[in-house]
C-alpha positions in Angstrom: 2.6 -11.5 -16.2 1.8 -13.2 -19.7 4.1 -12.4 -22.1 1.9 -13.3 -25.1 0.5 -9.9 -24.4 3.3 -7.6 -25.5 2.7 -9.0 -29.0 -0.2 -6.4 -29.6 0.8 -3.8 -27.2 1.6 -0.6 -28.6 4.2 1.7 -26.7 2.5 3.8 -24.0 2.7 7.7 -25.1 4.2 10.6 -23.2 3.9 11.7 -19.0 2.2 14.6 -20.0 -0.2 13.1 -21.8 -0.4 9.6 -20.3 -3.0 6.6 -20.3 -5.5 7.7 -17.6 -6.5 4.8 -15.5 -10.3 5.1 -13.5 -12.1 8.0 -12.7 -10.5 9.1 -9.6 -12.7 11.0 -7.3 -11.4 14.8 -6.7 -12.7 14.5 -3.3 -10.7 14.2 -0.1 -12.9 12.5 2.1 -12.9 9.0 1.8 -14.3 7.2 -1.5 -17.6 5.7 -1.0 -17.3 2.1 -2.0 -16.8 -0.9 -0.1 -13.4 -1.5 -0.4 -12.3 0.3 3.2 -9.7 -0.6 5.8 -10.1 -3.4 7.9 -8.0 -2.1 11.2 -5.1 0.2 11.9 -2.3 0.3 14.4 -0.3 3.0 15.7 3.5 2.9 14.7 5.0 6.7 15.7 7.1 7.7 12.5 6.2 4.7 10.4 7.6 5.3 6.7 8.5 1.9 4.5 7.1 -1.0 5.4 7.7 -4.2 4.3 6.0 -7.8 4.3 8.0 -10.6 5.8 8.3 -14.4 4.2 5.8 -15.4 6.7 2.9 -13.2 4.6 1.5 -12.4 8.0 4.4 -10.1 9.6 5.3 -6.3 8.6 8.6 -5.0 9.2 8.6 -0.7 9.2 10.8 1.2 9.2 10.0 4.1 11.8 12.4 6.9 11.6 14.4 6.8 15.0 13.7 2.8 15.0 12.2 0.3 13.3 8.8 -1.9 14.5 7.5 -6.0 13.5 3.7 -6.1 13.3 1.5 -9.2 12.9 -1.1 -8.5 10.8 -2.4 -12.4 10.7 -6.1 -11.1 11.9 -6.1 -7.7 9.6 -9.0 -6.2 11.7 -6.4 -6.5 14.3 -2.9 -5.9 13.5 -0.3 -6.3 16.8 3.2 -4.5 17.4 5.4 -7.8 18.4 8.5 -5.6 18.5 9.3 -1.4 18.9 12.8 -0.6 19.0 13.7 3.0 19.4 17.3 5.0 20.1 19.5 2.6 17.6 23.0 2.8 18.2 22.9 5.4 20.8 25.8 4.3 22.3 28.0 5.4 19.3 29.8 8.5 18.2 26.9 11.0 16.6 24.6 8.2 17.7 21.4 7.4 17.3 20.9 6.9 13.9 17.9 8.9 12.7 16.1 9.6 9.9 15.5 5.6 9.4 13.2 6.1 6.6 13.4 2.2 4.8 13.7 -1.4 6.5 13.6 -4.6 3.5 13.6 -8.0 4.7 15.5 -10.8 3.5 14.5 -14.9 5.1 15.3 -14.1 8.9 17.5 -11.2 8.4 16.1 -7.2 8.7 18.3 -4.3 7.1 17.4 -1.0 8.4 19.0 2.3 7.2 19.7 6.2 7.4 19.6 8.7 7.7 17.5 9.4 4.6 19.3 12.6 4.2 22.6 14.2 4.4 23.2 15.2 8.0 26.3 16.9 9.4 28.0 15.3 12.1 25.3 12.5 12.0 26.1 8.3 12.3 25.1 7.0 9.0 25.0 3.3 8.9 22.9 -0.1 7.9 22.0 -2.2 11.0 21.3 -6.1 10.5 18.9 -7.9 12.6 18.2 -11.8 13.2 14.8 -11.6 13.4 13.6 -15.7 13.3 11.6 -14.5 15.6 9.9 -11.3 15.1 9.1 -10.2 18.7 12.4 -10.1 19.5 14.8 -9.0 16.9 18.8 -9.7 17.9 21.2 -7.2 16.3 23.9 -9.3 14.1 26.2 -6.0 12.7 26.3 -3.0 11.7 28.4 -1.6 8.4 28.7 2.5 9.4 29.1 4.4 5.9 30.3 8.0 5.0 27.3 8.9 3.3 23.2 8.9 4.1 21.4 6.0 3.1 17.8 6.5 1.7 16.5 3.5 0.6 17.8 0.0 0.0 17.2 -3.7 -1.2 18.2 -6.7 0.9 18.6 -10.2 -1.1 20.3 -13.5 -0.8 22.3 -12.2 2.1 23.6 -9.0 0.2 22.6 -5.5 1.1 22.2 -3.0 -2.1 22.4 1.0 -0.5 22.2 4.1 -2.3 25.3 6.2 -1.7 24.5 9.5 -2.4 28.4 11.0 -2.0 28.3 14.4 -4.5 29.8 13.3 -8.1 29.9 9.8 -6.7 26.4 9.1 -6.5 25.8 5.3 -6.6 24.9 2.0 -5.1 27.3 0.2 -3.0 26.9 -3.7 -1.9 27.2 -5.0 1.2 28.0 -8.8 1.8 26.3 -9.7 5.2 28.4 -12.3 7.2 30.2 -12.4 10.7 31.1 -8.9 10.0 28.6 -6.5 7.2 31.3 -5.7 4.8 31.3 -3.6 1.2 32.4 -6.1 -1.6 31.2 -3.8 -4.7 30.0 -0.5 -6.0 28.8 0.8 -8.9 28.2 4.9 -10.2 27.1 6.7 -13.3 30.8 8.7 -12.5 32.7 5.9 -12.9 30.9 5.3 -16.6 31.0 8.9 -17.3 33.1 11.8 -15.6 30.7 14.3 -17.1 28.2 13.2 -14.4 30.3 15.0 -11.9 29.5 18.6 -13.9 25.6 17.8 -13.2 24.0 19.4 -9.7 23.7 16.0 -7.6 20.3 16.7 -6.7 18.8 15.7 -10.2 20.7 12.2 -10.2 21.0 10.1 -6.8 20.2 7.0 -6.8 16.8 7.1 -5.4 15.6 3.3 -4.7 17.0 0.3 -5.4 15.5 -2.9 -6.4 16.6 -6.1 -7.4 15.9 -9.5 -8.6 17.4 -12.7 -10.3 20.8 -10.8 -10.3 19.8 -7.6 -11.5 19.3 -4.5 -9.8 16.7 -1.5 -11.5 18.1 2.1 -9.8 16.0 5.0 -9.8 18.3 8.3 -11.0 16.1 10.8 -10.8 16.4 12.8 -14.0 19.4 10.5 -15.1 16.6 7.8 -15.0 16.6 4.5 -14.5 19.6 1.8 -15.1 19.4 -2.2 -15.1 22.7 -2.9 -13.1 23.9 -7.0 -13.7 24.8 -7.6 -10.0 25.8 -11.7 -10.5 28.7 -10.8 -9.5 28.3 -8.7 -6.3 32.1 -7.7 -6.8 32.0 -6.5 -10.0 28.9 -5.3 -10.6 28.0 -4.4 -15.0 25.4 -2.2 -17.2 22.9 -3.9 -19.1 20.9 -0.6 -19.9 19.4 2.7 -19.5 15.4 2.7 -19.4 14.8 6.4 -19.5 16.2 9.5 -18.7 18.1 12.5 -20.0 22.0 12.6 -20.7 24.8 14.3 -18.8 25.5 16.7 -21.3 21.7 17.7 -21.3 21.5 18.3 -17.4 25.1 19.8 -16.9 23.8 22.4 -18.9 21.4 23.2 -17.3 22.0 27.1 -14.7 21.2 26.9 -10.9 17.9 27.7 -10.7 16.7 25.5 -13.9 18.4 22.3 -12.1 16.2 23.5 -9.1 13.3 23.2 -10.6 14.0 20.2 -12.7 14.3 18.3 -9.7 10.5 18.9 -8.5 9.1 18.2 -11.7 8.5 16.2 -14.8 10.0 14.6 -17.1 12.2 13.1 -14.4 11.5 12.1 -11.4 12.7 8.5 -11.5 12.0 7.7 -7.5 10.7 4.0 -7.3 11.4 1.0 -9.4 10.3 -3.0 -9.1 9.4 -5.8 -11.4 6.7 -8.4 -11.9 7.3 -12.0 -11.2 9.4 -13.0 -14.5 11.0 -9.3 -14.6 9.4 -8.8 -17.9 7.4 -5.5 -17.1 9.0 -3.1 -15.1 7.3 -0.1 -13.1 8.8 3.2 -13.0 6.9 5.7 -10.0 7.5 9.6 -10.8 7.6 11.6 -8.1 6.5 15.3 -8.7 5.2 18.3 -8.6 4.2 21.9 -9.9 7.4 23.5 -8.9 6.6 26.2 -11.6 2.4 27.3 -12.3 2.0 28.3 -15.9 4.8 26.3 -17.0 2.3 23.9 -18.3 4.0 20.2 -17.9 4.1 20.5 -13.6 2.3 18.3 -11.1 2.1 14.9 -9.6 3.8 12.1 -11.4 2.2 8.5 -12.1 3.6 5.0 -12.8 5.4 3.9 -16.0 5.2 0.2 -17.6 7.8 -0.6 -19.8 8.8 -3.8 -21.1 12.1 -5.2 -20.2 11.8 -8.4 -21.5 14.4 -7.7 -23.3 16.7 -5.5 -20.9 18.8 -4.3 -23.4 16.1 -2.9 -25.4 13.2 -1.7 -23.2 10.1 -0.5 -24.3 7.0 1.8 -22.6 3.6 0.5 -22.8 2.0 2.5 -20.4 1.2 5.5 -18.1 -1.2 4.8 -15.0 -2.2 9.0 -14.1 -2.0 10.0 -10.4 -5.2 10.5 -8.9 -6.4 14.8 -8.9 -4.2 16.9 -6.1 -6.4 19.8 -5.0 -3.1 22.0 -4.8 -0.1 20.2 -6.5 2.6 22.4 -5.2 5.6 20.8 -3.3 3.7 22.9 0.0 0.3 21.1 -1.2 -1.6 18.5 -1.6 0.7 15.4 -2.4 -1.1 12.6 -4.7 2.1 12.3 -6.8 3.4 8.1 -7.1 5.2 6.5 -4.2 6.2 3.0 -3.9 4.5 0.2 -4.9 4.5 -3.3 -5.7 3.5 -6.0 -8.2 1.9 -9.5 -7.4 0.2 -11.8 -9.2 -1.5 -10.0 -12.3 -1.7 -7.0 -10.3 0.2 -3.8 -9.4 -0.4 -2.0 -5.6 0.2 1.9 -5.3 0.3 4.2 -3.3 -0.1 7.9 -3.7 0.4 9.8 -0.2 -2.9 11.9 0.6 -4.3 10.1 -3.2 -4.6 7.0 -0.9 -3.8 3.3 -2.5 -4.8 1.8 -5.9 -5.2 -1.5 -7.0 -5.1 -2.2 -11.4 -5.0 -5.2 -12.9 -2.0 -5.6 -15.2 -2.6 -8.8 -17.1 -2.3 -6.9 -20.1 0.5 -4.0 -19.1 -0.5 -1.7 -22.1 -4.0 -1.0 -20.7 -3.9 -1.4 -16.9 -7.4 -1.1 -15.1 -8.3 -0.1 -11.8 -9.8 -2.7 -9.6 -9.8 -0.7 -6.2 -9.2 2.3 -4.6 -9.5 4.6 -1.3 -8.5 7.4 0.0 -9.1 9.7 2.9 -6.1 13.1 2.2 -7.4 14.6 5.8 -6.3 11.2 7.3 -4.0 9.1 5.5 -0.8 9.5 3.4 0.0 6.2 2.1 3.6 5.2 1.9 3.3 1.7 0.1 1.0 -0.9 -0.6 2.1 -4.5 -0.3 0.1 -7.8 0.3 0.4 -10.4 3.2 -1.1 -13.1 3.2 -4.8 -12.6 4.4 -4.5 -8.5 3.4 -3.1 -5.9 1.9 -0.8 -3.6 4.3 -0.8 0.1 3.7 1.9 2.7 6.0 0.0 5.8 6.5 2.5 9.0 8.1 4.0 12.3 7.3 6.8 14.7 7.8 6.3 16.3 11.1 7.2 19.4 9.8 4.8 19.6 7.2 1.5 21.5 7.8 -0.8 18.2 7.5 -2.1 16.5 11.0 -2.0 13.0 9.7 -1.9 10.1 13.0 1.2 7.6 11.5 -0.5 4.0 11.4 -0.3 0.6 9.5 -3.4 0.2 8.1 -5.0 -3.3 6.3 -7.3 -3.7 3.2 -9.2 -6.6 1.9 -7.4 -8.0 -0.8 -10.2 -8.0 -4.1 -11.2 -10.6 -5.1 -9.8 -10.6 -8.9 -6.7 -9.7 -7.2 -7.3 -12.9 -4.5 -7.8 -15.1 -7.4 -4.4 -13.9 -9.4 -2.6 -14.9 -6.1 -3.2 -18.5 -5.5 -2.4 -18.9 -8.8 0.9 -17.2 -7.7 2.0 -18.2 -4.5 5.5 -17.5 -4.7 4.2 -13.9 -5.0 3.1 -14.0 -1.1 6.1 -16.4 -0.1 8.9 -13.8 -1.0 6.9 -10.4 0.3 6.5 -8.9 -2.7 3.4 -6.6 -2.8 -0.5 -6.9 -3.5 -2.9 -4.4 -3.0 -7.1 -3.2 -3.5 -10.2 -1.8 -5.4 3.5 20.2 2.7 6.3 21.9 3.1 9.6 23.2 1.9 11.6 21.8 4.2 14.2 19.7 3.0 13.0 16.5 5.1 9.8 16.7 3.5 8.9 12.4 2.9 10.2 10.5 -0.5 11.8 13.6 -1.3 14.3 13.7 1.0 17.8 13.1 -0.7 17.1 15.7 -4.0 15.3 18.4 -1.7 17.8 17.9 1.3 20.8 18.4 -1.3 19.1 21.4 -2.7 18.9 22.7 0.6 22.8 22.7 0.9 22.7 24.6 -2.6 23.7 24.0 -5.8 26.5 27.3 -6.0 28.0 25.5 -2.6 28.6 22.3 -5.0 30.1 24.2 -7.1 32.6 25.6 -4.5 33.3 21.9 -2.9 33.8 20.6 -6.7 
């Protein structure tokens, strides 16, 4: 990302009424344009996946297991490796709900359950997986709490632990045996998180890079965590989001709705190459027609140059949901990732988008497709000869959706802003191209599965 840009960017305005990038079609079918997938393979339960150092191998997490694909020929991409029934041998074994996988060199993390579960096994598993088609288990570090998403880097594991009033990160040092070595919690800055509802600040996602971690808080928004120090981990800042005092006040069935719909939302966090622009997803919906400020959330761009005194730049607007209820059509943000001079979304059934972000204060679409009868996209992230895109859904919700990897060209803009960034590909980080109620619903899980147990019951265990 060139800095030299910030100097005339002006600070992006509100959600509500955010920078509208494209023209995105309303229809459902798929767009008509020649950017189209190359091939698709069949993963059952595919949710996050993930591009290996290799640029040419996925790693997906699959909800009872986890598969490595090789997507070297994209009009062909190959399963090397399927493992189902993890730890089935232990107490309250399997592990289910395995909802995120992140790679890290040779090493694979996968996680879960995504949501609180009674009497279920909630762990991180580690894998040697030097080579991909056959994945060796190195440890496993069991938890008391649900892990939704993490971050693996420089042989340290980053997992949300969502534990009530304690909701936080906690580090995991990955050696002979995986073992904790720090933590860190809004609580432990502020006892007056522990009067909010937990649902409207878990950490969400993690991400981190060059010693820094970037948490998604939901409403609480999101922190920059210095993580140097694995053992003693430090605030640097607080991008967005509303205060303790704000959200405590908030009654039982406000705090409900809050945690469908805007202005939080913080669910997915990453940043470009130097960390000077960082991208905030929203995840929402019209939890309350009429209301007037419902409905699907997009991306933020803020610059974090300075991390202590970050600034937005911009708002990239979800593509059109024909029914934006949480029981509708979703086209809300998901994950996504930055590479080169470009940023790669996904949108569930709003399929994938590609922008060039050369100049972060006025991003512009390069690509997009989307199919909502077909596809749900997960992520977006490039390998090396594509750009790989997990398609799936809830099996609960009322959407026949087949769960597939599918692979994209990579544009050719976006082609040229990678070989001038190799190290983009080299890591795994992402390039891209140009409904129920139930409390398992996808991305949603942790906030929907906690409002499931009720907010009056937190009350009573508090």
């Amino acid at each position: 990302m060139r800095r030299r840009q910030f100097v005339s960017a002006s600070v992006g305005v509100s959600l509500g009424s955010g920078v509208a990038i494209g023209a995105p079609s309303t229809r459902s079918r798929p767009t008509a344009d020649a950017f189209a997938p190359l091939g698709t393979v069949a993963v059952d339960g595919i949710k996050e996946a993930v591009v290996g150092p290799d640029g040419t191998t996925v790693y997906a997490a699959a909800t009872d297991g986890f598969a490595t694909i090789d997507v070297a020929d994209p009009a062909n991409p190959t399963v090397l490796a399927d493992r189902r029934n993890l730890l089935a041998d232990r107490a309250s074994g399997p592990l289910s709900q395995i909802y995120d996988a992140k790679v890290d060199g040779d090493r694979l993390v996968v996680v879960g359950p995504a949501n609180p579960k009674q009497n279920a096994l909630n762990a991180a598993i580690f894998y040697d997986v030097s080579d991909p088609a056959d994945p060796q288990r190195l440890g496993v570090h069991e938890t008391s709490y649900p892990i939704h998403n993490c971050y693996f880097a420089d042989g340290v594991a980053y997992l949300s632990a969502n534990r009530y009033q304690r909701n936080g990160l906690t580090l995991v040092e990955v050696g002979d045996e995986p073992t904790q070595v720090g933590s860190w919690s809004l609580f432990d800055r502020s006892k007056r998180w522990g009067d909010v509802w937990p649902g409207l600040w878990p950490v969400h996602d993690v991400y981190v890079q060059d010693d820094r971690a970037y948490l998604a808080h939901w409403d609480a928004g999101t922190w920059i965590v210095d993580v140097s120090d694995p053992r003693s981990p430090s605030l640097l800042s607080q991008v967005r989001g509303r205060s303790a005092d704000a959200l405590a006040s908030l009654g039982q069935a406000q705090s409900g709705l809050e945690a469908l719909q805007p202005p939080g939302n913080d669910h997915y966090v990453a940043v470009d190459e130097d960390a000077s622009v960082l991208g905030i997803g929203i995840e929402s919906w019209d939890a309350e027609q009429g209301d007037g400020r419902g409905g699907p959330g997009g991306v933020e761009l803020w610059d974090v140059s300075d991390p202590t005194a970050p600034s937005r730049l911009s708002t990239i607007a979800p593509p059109p949901s024909s029914d934006p209820r949480y029981s509708g059509e979703w086209t809300t943000s998901h994950n996504f990732q930055f590479a080169g001079d470009h940023l790669y979304t996904s949108w569930y059934q709003g399929g994938i988008k590609v922008f060039d972000v050369s100049d972060p204060a006025s991003p512009t679409e390069v690509a997009a497709w989307r199919d909502s009868e077909a596809a749900s996209f997960w992520n977006a992230q490039v390998a090396t000869e594509a750009i790989v895109a997990p398609s799936g859904i809830d099996r609960r919700q009322d959407v026949t959706i087949t769960d597939r990897l599918y692979t994209f060209p990579i544009p050719d803009a976006a082609a040229a802003s990678l070989r001038g960034n190799e190290t983009a590909t080299e890591t795994g980080t992402g390039t891209g191209a140009g409904s129920t109620t139930d409390a398992s619903g996808p991305g949603f899980d942790v906030t929907a599965a906690l409002a499931g147990l009720g907010i009056e019951a937190w009350r009573r265990r508090r």
